[in-house]
C-alpha positions in Angstrom: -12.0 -17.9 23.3 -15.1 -19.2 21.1 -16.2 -22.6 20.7 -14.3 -23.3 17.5 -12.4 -26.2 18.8 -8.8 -25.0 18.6 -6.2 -27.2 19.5 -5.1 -24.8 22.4 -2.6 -27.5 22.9 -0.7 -27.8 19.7 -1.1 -24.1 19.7 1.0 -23.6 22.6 3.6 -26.3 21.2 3.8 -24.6 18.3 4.9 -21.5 19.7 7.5 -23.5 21.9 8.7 -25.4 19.3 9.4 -23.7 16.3 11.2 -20.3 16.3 9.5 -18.8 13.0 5.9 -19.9 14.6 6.6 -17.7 17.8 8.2 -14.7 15.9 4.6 -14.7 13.6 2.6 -15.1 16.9 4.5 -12.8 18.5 3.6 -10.3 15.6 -0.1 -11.0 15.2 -0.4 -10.5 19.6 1.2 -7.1 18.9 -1.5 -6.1 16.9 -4.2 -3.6 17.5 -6.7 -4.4 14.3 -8.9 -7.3 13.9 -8.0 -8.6 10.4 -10.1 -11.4 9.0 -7.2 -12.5 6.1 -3.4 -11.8 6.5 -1.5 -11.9 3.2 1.9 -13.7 3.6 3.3 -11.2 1.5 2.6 -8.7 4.1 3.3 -10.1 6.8 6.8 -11.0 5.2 7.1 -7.2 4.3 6.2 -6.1 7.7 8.1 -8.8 9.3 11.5 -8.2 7.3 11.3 -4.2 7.4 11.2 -4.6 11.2 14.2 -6.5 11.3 14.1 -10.4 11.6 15.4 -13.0 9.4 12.1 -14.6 8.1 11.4 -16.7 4.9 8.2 -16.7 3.0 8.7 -20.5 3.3 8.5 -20.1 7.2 5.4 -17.9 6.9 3.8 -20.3 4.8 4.8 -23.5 7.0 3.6 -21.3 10.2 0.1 -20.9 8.6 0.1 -24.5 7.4 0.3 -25.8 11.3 -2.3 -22.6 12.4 -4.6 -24.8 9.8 -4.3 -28.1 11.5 -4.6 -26.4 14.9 -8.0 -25.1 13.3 -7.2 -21.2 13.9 -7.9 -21.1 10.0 -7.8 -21.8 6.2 -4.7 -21.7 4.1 -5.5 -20.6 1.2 -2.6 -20.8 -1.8 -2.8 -18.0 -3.9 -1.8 -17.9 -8.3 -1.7 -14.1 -8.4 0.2 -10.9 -7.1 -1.4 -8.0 -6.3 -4.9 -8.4 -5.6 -5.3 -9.7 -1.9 -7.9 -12.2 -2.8 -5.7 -14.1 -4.8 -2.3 -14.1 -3.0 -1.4 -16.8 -0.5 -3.1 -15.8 2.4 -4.8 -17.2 5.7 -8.3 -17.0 6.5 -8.6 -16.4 10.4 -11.4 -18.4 12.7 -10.6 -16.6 15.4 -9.2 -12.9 16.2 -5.8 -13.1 14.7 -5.0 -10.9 18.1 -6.4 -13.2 20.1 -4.6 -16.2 19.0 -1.1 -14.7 19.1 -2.1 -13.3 22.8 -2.7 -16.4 23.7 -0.5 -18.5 22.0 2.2 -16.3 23.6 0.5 -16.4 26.9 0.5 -20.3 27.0 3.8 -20.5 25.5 5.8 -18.4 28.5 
């Protein structure tokens, strides 16, 4: 992990805690690209067309904790369709990376 001051801590209660948190984590440590933004609009597609019961609200909630951990930036979006101005989270750290060990710590 780099020396970005992550709350490794709340990280991990997060991902105990909160069911919607884990199922997101769980997604991002499946993950084999190393995406810098995730729109919640696609995560909510990808996230729905594989089967679980997910709100945008929950997505949006999720991200809004991942910002006070310090794994990112929330950033709340006015427009559909182009990426850079959809709701969307800025990752500090390899979305990968964070979900591996979010899930790691959270077992």
């Amino acid at each position: 992990m780099s020396n970005l001051k992550i709350d490794v801590s709340g990280l991990r209660n997060l991902y105990r805690s909160d069911s919607s948190a884990r199922l997101v984590l769980n997604s991002l440590a499946s993950r084999q690209n190393k995406w810098s933004m995730t729109t919640v609009s696609s995560l909510l597609s990808y996230l729905t067309l594989s089967g679980f019961n997910i709100s945008r609200k929950d997505i949006i909630k999720t991200f809004t904790e991942l910002q006070r951990l310090n794994c990112g930036e929330l950033k709340l979006g006015n427009k559909t369709g182009n990426r850079n101005y959809q709701t969307r989270f800025i990752w500090k750290e390899s979305l990968v990376r964070l979900g591996k060990l979010a899930k790691e710590l959270g077992s």
